[in-house]
C-alpha positions as CSV (number, residue, x, y, z in Angstrom):
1,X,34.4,46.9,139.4
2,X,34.3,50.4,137.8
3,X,34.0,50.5,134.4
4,X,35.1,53.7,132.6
5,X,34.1,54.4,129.0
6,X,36.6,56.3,126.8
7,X,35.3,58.7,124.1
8,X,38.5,58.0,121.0
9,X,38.4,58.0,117.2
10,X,40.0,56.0,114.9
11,X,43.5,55.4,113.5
12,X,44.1,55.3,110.1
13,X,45.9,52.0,109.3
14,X,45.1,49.9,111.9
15,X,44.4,46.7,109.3
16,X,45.9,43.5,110.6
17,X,48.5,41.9,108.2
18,X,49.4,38.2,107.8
19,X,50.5,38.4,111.4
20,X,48.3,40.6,113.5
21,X,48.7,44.9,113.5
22,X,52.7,46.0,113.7
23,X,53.8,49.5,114.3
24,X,56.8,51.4,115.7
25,X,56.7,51.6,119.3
26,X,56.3,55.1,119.0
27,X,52.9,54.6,117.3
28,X,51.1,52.0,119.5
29,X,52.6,54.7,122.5
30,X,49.7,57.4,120.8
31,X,47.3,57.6,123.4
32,X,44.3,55.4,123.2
33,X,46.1,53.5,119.7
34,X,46.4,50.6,121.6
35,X,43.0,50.5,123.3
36,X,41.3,51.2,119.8
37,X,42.7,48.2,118.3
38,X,41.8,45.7,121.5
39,X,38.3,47.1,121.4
40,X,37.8,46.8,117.4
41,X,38.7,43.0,118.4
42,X,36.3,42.6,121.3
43,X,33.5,44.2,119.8
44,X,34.0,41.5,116.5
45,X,33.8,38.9,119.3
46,X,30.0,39.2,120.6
47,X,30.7,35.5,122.3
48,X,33.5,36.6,124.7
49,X,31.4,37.4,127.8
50,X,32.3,34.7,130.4
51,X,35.0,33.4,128.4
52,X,38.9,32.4,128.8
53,X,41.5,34.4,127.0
54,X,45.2,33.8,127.0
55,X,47.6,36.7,127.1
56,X,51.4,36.7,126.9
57,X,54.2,38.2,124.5
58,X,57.7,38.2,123.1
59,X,58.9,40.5,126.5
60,X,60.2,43.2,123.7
61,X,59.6,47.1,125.0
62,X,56.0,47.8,125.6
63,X,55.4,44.3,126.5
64,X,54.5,45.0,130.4
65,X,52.8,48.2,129.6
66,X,50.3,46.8,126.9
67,X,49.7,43.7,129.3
68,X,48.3,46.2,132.2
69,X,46.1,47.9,129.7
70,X,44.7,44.7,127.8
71,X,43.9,42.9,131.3
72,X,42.2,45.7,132.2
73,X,40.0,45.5,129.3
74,X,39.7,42.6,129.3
75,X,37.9,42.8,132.8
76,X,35.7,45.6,131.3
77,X,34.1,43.8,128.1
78,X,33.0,40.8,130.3
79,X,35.7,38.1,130.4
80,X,35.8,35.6,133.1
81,X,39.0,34.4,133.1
82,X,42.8,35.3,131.6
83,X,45.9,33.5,131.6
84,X,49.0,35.6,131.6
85,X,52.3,33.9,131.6
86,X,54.6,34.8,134.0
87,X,56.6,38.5,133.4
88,X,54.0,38.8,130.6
89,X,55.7,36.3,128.4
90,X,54.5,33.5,126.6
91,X,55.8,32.2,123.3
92,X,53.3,31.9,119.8
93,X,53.3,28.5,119.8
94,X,53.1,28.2,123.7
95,X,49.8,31.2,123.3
96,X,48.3,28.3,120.4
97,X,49.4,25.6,122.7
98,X,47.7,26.6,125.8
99,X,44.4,28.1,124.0
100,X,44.2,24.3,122.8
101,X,45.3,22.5,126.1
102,X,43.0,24.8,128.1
103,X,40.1,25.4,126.1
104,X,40.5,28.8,126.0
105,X,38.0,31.1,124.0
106,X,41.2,33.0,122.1
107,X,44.6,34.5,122.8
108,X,46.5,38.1,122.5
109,X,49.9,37.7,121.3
110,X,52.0,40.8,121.7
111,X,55.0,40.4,119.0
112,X,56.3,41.7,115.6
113,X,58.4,38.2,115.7
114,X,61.5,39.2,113.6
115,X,61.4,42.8,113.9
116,X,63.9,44.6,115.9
117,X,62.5,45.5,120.0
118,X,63.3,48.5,121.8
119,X,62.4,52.0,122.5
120,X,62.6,52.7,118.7
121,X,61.5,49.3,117.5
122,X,58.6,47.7,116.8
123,X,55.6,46.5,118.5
124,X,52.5,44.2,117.4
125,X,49.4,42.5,118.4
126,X,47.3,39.7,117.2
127,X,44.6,37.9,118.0
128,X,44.7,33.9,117.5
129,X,41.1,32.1,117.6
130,X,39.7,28.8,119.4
131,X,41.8,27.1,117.5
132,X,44.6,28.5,119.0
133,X,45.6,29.8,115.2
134,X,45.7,33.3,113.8
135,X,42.5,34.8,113.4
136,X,41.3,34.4,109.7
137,X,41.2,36.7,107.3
138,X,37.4,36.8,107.6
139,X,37.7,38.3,111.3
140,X,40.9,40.5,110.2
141,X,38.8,42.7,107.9
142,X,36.2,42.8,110.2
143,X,38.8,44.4,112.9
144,X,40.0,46.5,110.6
145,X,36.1,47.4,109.6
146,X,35.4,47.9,113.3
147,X,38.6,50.3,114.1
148,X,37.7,52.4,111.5
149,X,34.3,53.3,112.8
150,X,35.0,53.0,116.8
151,X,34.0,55.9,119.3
152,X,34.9,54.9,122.4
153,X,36.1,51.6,124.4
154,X,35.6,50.1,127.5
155,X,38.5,50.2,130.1
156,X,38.6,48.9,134.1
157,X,39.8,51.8,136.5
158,X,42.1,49.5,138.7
159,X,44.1,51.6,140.6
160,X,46.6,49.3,140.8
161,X,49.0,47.0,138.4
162,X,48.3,43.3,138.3
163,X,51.6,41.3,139.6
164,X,52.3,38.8,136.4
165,X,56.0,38.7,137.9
166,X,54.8,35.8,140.2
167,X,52.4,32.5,139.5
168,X,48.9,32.6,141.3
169,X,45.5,34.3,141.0
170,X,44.6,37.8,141.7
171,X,41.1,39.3,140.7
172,X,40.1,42.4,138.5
173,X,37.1,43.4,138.8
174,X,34.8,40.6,138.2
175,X,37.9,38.6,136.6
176,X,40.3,35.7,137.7
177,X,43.7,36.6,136.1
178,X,45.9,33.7,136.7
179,X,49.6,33.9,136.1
180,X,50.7,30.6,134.9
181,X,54.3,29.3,134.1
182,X,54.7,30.2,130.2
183,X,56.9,26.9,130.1
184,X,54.8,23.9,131.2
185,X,52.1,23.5,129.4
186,X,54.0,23.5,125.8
187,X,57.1,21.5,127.5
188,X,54.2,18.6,128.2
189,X,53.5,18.6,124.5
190,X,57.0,18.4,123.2
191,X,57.5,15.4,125.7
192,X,53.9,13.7,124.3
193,X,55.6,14.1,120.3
194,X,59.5,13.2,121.0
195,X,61.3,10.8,122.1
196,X,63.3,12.0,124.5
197,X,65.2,9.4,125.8
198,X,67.0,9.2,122.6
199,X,67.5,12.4,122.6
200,X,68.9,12.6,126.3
201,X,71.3,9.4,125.3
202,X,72.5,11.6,122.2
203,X,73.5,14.2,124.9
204,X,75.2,11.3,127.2
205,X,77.2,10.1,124.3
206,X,78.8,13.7,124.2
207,X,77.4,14.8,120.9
208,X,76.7,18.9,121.6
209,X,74.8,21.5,120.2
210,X,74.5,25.6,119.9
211,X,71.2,26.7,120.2
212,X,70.8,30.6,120.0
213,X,67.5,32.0,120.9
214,X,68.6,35.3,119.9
215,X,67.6,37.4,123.6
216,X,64.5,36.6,123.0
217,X,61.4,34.6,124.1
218,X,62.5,31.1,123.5
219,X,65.5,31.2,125.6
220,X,63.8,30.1,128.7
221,X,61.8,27.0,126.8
222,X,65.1,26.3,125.0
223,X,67.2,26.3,128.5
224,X,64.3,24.1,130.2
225,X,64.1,21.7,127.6
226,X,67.2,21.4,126.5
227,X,69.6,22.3,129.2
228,X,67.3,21.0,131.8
229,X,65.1,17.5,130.7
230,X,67.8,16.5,128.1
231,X,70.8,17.3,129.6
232,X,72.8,19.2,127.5
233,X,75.4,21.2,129.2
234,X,75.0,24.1,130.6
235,X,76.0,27.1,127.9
236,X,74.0,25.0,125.2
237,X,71.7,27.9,125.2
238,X,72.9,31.5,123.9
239,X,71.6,34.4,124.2
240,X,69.4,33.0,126.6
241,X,67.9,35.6,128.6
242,X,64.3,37.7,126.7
243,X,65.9,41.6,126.7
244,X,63.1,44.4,125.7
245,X,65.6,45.1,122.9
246,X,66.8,41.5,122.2
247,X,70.0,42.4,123.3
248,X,70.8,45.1,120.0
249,X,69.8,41.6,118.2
250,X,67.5,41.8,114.8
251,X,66.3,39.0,115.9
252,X,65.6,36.9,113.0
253,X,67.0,33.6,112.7
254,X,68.7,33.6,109.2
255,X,72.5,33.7,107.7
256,X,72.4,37.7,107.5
257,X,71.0,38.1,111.3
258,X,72.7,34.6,113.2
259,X,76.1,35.8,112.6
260,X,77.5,34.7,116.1
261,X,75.5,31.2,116.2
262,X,77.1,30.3,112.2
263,X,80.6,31.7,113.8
264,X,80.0,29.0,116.4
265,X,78.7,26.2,114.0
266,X,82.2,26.7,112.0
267,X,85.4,25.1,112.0
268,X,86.0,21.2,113.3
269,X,85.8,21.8,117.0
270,X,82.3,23.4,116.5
271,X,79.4,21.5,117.5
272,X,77.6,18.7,115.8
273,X,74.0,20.7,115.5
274,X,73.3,23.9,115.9
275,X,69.8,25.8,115.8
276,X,68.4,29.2,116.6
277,X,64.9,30.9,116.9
278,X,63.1,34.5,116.7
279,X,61.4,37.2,118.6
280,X,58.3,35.6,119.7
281,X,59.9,31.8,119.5
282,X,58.0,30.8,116.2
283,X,60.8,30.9,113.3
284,X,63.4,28.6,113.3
285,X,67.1,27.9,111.4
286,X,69.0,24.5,111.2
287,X,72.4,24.0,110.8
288,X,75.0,21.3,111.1
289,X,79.1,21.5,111.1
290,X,79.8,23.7,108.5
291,X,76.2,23.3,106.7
292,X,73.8,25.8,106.9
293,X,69.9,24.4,105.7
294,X,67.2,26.0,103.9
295,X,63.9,26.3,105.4
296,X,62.3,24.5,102.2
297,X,64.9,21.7,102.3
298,X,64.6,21.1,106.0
299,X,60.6,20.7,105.2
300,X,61.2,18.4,103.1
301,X,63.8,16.0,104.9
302,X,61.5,16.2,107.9
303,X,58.3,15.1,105.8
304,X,60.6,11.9,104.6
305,X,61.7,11.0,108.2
306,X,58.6,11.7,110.0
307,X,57.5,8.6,111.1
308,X,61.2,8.3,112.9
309,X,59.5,10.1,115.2
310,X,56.7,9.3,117.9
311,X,54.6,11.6,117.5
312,X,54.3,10.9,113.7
313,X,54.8,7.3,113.7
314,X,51.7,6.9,111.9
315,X,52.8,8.8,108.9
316,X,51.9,11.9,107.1
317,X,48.1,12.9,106.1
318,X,49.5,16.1,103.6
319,X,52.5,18.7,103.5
320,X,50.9,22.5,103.2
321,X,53.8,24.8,102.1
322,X,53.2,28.3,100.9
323,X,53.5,29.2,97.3
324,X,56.9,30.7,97.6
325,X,58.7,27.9,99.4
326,X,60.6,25.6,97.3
327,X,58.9,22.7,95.7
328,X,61.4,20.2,97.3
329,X,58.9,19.3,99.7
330,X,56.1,18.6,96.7
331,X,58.4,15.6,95.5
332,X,58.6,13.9,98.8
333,X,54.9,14.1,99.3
334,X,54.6,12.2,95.7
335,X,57.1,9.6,96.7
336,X,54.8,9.2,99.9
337,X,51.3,9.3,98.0
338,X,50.2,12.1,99.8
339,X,49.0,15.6,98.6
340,X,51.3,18.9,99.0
341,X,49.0,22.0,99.2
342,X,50.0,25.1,97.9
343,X,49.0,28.3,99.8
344,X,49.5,31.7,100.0
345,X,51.9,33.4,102.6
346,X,50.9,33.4,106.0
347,X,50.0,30.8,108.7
348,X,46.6,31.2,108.7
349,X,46.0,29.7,105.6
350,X,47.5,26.2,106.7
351,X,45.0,26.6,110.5
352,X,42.2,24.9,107.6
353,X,44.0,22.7,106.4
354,X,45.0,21.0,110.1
355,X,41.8,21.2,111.4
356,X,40.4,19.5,108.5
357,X,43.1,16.9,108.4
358,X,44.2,17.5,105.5
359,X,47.9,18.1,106.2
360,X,49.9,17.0,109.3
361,X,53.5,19.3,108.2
362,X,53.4,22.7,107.0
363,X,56.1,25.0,106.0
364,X,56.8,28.3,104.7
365,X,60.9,29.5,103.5
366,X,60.7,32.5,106.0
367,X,62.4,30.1,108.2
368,X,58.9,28.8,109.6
369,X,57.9,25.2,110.2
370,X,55.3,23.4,112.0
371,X,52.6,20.8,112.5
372,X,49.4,19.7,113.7
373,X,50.2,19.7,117.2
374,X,49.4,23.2,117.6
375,X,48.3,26.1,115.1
376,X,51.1,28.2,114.4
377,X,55.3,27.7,113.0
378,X,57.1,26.5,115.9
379,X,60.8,27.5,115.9
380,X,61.9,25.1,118.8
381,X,59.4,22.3,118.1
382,X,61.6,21.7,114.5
383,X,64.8,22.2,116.4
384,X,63.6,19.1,118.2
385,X,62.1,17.2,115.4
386,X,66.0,17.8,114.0
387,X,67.3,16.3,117.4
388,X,65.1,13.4,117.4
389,X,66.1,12.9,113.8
390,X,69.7,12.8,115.3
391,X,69.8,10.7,117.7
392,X,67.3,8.2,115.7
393,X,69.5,7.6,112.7
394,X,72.9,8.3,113.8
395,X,73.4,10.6,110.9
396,X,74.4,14.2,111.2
397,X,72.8,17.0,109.5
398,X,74.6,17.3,106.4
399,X,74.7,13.6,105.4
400,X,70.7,13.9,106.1
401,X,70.0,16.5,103.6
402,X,73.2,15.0,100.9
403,X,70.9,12.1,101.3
404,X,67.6,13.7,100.2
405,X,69.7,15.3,97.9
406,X,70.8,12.4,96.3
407,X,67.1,10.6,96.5
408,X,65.3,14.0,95.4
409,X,67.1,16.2,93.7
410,X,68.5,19.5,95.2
411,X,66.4,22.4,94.4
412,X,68.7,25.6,94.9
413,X,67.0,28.3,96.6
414,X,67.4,32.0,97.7
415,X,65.0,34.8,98.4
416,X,66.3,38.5,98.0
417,X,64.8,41.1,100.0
418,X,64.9,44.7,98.7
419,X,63.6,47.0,102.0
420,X,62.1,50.1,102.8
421,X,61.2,51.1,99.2
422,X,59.0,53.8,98.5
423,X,55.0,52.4,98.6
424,X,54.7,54.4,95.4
425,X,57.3,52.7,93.6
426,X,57.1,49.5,95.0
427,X,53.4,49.5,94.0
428,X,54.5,50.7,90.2
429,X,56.6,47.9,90.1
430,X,54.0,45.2,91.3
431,X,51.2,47.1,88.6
432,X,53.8,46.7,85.6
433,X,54.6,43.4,86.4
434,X,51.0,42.2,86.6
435,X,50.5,43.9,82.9
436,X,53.0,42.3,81.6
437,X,52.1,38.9,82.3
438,X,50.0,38.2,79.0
439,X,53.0,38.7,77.1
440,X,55.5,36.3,79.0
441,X,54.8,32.6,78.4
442,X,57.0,31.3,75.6
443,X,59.8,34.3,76.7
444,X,63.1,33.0,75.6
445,X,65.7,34.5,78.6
446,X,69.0,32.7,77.8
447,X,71.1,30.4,80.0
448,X,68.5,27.2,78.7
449,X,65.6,29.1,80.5
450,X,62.3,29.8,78.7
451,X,58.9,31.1,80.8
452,X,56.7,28.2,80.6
453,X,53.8,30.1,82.2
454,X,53.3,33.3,84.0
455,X,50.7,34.4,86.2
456,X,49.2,35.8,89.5
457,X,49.1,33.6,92.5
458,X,45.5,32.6,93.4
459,X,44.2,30.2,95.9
460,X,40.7,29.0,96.3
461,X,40.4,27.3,99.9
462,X,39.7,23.1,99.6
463,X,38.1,23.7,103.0
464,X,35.7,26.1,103.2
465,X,35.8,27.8,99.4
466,X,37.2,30.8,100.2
467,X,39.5,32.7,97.5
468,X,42.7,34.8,98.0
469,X,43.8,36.8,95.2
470,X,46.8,38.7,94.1
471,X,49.1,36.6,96.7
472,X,52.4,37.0,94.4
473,X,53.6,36.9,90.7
474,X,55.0,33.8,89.6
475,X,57.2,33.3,86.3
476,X,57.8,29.4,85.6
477,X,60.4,28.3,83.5
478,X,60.4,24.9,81.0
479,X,62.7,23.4,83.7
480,X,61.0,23.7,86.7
481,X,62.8,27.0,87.8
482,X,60.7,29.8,89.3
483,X,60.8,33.2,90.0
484,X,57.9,35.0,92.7
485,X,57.6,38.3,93.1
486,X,55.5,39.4,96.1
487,X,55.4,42.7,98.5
488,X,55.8,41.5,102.3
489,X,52.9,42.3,104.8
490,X,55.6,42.4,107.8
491,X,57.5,45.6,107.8
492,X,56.5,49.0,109.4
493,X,58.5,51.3,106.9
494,X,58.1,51.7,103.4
495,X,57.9,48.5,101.2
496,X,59.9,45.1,101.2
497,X,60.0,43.5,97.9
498,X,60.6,39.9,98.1
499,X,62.1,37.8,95.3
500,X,62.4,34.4,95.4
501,X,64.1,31.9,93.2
502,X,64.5,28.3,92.5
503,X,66.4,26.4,90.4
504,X,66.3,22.4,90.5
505,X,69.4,20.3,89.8
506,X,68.8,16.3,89.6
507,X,72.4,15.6,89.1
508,X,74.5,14.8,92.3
509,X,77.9,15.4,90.8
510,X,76.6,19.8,90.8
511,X,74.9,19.6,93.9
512,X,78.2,21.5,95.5
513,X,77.8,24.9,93.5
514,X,77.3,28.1,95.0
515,X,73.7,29.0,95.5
516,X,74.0,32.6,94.4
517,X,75.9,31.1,90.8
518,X,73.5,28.4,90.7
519,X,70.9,31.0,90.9
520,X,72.6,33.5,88.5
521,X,71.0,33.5,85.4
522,X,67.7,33.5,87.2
523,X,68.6,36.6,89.3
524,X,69.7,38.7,86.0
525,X,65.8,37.8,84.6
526,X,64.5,38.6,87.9
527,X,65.5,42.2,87.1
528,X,65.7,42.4,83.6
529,X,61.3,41.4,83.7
530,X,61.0,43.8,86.8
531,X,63.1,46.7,86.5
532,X,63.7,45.8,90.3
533,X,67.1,48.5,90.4
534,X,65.2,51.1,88.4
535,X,62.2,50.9,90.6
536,X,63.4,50.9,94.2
537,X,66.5,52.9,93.4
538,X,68.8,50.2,94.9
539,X,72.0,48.5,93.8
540,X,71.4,45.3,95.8
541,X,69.0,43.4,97.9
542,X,68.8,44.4,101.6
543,X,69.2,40.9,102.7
544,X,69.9,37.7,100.9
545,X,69.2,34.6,102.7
């Protein structure tokens, strides 16, 4: 093996966010930006000699490219062994999966999830720990702490690409790299959780479903699992086939982006369930005939079904859900004597929680959901659970949530992204929210709402102690209505503002209004307390799901 050491400097910016480091393409194309990044994280790992890293992405543009480059690395800072799925692809929750099954040291997941792929898209890159969870925010800083001082990094000179096109074993220098099928080894685990008999005689009975995986890197789990061990037709799968552009797709499963699979969910001869995943395969919507489901909602029906299903039989230890998701999971876990944690956003705040057994479901109402059986959101694993829930009660979608409805209480929901704002102004907007908060509680703001309290979300770990500051500004009302404020951590231009707000409704006779009128009085204070249209310049939220 020759090793070749690369005099660089550092990149300004190159601090991991809630998910990992995500640029334009065109950035992480910047000679040696790539390489800094991967060497800031091997050098914060001194224990990685002779270990086992898993490597796989989302197959967007830059995908193959950044797989030669990392294995090649890899070789050079003293790994033994990497697993690569095959064509460089391997979902999040497959990269978690495997780093678990295979007691892996770590993974590289190459993904920006939701964002939009292609030449003039985005890339990303994060590193997910023994665990097989996102690296914690402990080892993020020191990342960013190390790419800010790095001079050079370590690279092998193959002359030659590795083939990840095919399974087997070729060597790098001193390093096995073994291509393994990205399918298998999370396809075991859904089989160990579900029951999938029932879910194969759902299929037999001629019930159907749409699942859209958006051309991107769930299609191929979504066509083996579904299409090919529960016999759905074939055609249940759309958009089946990963494209480095995701097929002109933003591929982010919500009402705004999943136009074709809601087209296809509406009207009487549309199918009984439908469901549809992101990017890297860890975001997931549900919907029924006609009936579109909220992230928080679907949380919450699964956490009062759970033991329906195998792999839960047993019951529920805790519900995690962050901050900003709808408190409709937080009454089911009192009806169940269980705790509901409240975190900040991002998955890595739930990995203590799981490994401490301290929560078995976690959600978050960016369309993520998940469990203990691995440590990230899992778009296809819920789409599953949802299956399983099917097929076990005989119900469809809708009359499962108008049922939870009618036991819990419907908590209308919506969040309202305003994009690519100015930093500047976005930031002004945060700072003169924050100094207002002393004078908000006891605010009378019409329509029967009143601010209860006001304050800045803070979270102090049960697990380990640690604190996390600044994670949002919350406004709750005398009637359990919220509003959250909070600048997102995902983009790559400018600033998203994200406003979410919830309004709870015990009554089953309005459980049929319009969530946007249901929400209206709350949206007018959102803006009125925030100046949202005189910050940002803007007329309207970007998106509204």
């Amino acid at each position: 093996m020759t090793i070749q050491t690369i005099p660089t400097r550092p990149f300004p910016g190159q601090r991991p966010g809630t998910s990992g480091l995500r640029k334009k393409v065109t950035v992480f194309q910047q000679a040696h930006y790539l390489e800094n990044f991967v060497q800031a994280v091997f050098d914060t790992l001194p224990e990685r000699e002779g270990q086992t890293l898993v490597l796989g992405g989302d197959g967007r543009f830059h995908n193959r490219a950044a797989v030669q480059t990392i294995l090649r690395m890899a070789a050079a800072n003293g790994f033994a062994r990497v697993l690569v799925g095959r064509g460089g692809l391997l979902s999040t929750p497959a990269v978690s999966a495997v780093i678990r099954r295979r007691g892996a040291f770590g993974g590289l997941i190459l993904s920006a999830s939701h964002n939009p792929g292609g030449p003039d898209g985005d890339f990303g890159i994060k590193y997910n720990a023994t665990n097989g969870g996102p690296a914690p925010e402990k080892l993020t800083e020191a990342i960013y702490a190390r790419s800010l001082e790095i001079e050079q990094y370590r690279i092998e000179s193959a002359s030659e690409n590795i083939d990840f096109d095919t399974l087997g074993t070729h060597t790098l220098g001193g390093m096995r790299v073994e291509v393994i099928d990205p399918v298998a080894d999370y396809a075991e685990l859904m089989q160990q959780l579900f029951d999938f008999d029932a879910m194969r005689a759902w299929f037999a009975a001629g019930h159907r479903m749409c699942f859209d995986a958006m051309s991107a890197v769930s299609g191929p789990y979504a066509r083996a699992i579904l299409e090919g061990q529960l016999g759905a037709p074939a055609g249940t799968v759309i958009n089946g086939e990963p494209l480095e552009d995701f097929g002109g797709h933003h591929p982010d499963p919500n009402p705004a982006h999943a136009t074709e699979l809601i087209a296809a969910m509406s009207g009487p001869g549309a199918p009984d369930f439908g469901g549809a995943s992101d990017g890297d395969a860890d975001r997931n919507m549900i919907l029924g005939r006609d009936f579109v489901l909220t992230p928080s909602d679907s949380l919450a029906v699964l956490a009062e079904h759970a033991t329906r299903v195998p792999g839960y039989r047993a019951g529920l230890v805790g519900i995690a859900r962050s901050m900003p998701t709808s408190r409709a999971a937080d009454r089911v876990a009192a009806a169940l004597g269980i705790p509901c944690h409240e975190t900040p956003t991002g998955w890595k705040f739930f990995g203590n929680l799981l490994d401490a057994g301290q929560a078995t479901l976690c959600g978050e109402e960016s369309y993520g959901t998940g469990s203990n059986h691995v440590r990230e959101k899992d778009g296809l694993w819920a789409v599953l659970f949802w299956l399983n829930l099917l097929a076990a009660t005989g119900r469809s979608v809708e009359e499962l949530v108008r049922a939870h409805w009618a036991r819990f209480g419907r908590h209308y929901y919506s969040r309202h992204d305003w994009e690519g704002i100015p930093s500047e102004r976005a930031d002004a907007l945060m700072a003169g929210l924050r100094a207002s908060l002393p004078t908000l509680a006891g605010r009378d703001c019409g329509a029967g709402l009143s601010i209860e309290a006001a304050d800045d979300f803070a979270y102090t770990d049960p697990v380990d102690g640690s604190v996390s500051t600044r994670q949002g500004v919350r406004l709750l009302f005398a009637d359990g209505s919220r509003i959250v404020f909070r600048l997102s951590g995902t983009g790559t231009e400018g600033a998203t503002l994200r406003v979410y707000l919830e309004r709870y409704e015990a009554d089953p006779a309005r459980h049929d209004q319009p969530v946007q009128q249901a929400l209206g009085a709350l949206i007018r204070i959102a803006d009125e307390i925030a100046g949202i249209r005189r910050h940002s310049g803007m007329d309207a939220p970007t998106v509204v799901t």
